[in-house]
N, C-alpha and C positions, 0 to 999 in steps of 0.2 A: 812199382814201389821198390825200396831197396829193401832186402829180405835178407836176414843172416846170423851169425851170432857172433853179438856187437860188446865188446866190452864196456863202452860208453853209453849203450843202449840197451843193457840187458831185458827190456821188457818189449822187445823186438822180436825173437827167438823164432827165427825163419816166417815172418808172415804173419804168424798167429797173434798180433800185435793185439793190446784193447784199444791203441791210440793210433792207427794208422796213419791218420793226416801227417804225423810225425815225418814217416817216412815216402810220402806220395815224391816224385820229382816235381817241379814246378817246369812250364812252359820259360820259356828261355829268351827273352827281350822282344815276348811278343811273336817269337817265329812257331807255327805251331807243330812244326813237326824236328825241334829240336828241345832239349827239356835236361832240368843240371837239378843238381844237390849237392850242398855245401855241407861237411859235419865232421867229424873227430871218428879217426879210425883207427886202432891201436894196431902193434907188432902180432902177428899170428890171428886176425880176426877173418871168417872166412864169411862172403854175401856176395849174390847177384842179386840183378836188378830185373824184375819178373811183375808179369801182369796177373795180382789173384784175385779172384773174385771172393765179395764178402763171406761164402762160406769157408775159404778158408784152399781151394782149390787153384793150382796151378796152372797158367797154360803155358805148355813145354814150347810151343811155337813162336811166344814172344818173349822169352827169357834170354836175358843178356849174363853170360859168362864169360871164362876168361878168355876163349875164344873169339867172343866180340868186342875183344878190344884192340883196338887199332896204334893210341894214341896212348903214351903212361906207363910203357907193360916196365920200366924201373923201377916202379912204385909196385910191380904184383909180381904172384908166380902161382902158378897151376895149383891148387887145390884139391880137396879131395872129390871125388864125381860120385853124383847124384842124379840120376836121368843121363841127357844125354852129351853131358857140360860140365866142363872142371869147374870148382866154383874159383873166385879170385880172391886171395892170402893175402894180406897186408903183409909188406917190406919190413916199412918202417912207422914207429906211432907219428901222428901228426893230423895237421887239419885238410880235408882235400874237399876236391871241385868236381865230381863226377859230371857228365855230359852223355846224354845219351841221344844218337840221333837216328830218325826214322826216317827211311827211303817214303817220299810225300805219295808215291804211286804204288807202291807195296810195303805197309806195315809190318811186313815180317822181315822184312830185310833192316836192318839198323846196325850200328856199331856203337861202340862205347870207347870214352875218350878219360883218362883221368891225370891229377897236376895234384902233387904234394904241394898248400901253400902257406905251410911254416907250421912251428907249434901247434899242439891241441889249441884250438877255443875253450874254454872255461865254461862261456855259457852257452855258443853257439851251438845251435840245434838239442840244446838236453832239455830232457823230461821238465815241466813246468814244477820247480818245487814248491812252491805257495799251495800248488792244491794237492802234494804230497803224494805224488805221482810214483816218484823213482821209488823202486823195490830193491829185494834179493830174491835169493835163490835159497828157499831150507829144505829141511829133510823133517818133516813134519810124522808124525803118527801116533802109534801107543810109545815110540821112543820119547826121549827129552820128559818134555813136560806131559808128553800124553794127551797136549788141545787139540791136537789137528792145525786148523785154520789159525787159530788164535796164535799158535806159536810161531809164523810169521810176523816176529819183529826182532826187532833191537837187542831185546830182554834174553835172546835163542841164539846169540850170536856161535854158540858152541855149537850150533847144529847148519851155520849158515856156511853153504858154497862158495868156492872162490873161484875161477879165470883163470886155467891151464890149458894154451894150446887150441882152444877154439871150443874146448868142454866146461863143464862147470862140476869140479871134483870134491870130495869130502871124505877124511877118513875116521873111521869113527867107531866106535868099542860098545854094542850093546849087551845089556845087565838082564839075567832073570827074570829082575822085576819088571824090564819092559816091556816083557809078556804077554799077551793076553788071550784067557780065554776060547774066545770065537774064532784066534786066529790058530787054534790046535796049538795052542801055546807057543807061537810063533813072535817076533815083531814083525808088526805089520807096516808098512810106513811107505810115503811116498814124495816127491820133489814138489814143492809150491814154490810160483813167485807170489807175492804180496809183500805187506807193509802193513805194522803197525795194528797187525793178528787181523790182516784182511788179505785174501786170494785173488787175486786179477781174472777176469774171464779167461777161460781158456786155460790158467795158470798153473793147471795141476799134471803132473805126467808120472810116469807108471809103468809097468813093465808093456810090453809090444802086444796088450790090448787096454792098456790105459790101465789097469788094475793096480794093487795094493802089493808092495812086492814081501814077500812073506820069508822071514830070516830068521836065525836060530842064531840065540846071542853067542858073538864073540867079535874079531873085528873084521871091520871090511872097509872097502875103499868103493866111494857110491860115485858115481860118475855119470852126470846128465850132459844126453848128443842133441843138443838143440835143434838140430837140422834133422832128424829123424825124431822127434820127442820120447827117446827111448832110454830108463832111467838102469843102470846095470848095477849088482854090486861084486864084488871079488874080492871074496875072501884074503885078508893077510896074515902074518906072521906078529904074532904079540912082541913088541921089543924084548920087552922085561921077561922072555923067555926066552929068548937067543942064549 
């Protein structure tokens, strides 16, 4: 399946998908050891194409990177490395044809073949929206509104992430009152995707053992690495005190 962090596809977020079929490649005019995917890949989006099993684990031995690309490499460039494989960087945004082919007498050997074939698609390949699928990316906790889950919507747009560079960044000024308690009077808060004050399985991330990242109000710039689910913040400089 393709795995990565998709601007078109932010509920992808390396693998941990709720909707994988999304992303599976399909067998390829019937040949069974050749297999394509057609979708919208934006400028600076970073993904290989890897076999994970439903719990959510990697096998490093059938992962396609930029390495195993043969065919396309003017549409990519080396990536950042993760294991043992650059991942592959989108060029340019537009709609492409990935292909990925498997040697029929050894499944570890395959290459990867890709073709830019014009403009994004609109609807091709995205999240079904009738059943209100597509998300974002917030910054949920005792910040904002203080819901947690619920403050995944529309209404929290001041606390939603944007699409920088292959991260999903936010910066953001917490208050006193965001405070609480149990967190030794810290804010406590953490990245969700959902929609519509609902969380996607998997959908929560957190400092590098999933936890609650615990911050002492003033500003910071919160930055989630999809490809590592590791959410950071770093402190900044108040404008209006320069």
């Amino acid at each position: 399946m393709l795995a990565g962090s998709l601007r078109f596809y932010e509920d992808n977020f390396w693998g941990r998908t709720p909707f994988p079929d999304r992303y599976r490649l399909l067998t390829d005019q019937g040949r069974f050891n050749r297999f394509f995917l057609e979708l919208n890949l934006a400028e600076g989006d970073e993904f290989k194409v890897a076999v994970i099993t439903e719990e959510g684990f990697w096998d490093n031995g059938a992962t396609a990177g930029f390495s195993a690309l043969k065919r396309g490499k003017s549409c990519f460039s080396a990536g950042e490395t993760l294991g043992f494989d650059a991942n592959l960087r989108v060029k340019s945004t537009g709609f492409y044809r990935l292909t990925l082919q498997v040697d029929a007498s050894d499944p570890t050997c395959f290459s990867l073949s890709a073709r830019r074939l014009g403009e994004p698609a609109e609807e091709a390949f995205s999240p079904d929206k009738s059943e209100g699928n597509q998300g974002a990316f917030y910054l949920v906790g005792s910040c904002g509104n203080g819901r947690w889950a619920e403050d995944a919507s529309e209404e929290n747009r001041g606390y939603r992430l944007h699409y920088e560079k292959g991260k999903y960044i936010l910066n953001v000024c917490f208050k006193e009152s965001e405070t609480v308690p149990w967190a030794k009077g810290l804010v406590a808060c953490k990245v969700a995707f959902g929609k519509n004050g609902r969380v996607a399985p998997n959908g929560w991330f957190g400092d590098r053992e999933g936890k609650n990242l615990l911050l002492r109000p003033g500003n910071y710039r919160i930055s989630l690495d999809l490809q590592t689910g590791l959410v950071r913040a770093e402190p900044t400089e108040n404008e209006e005190e320069k």
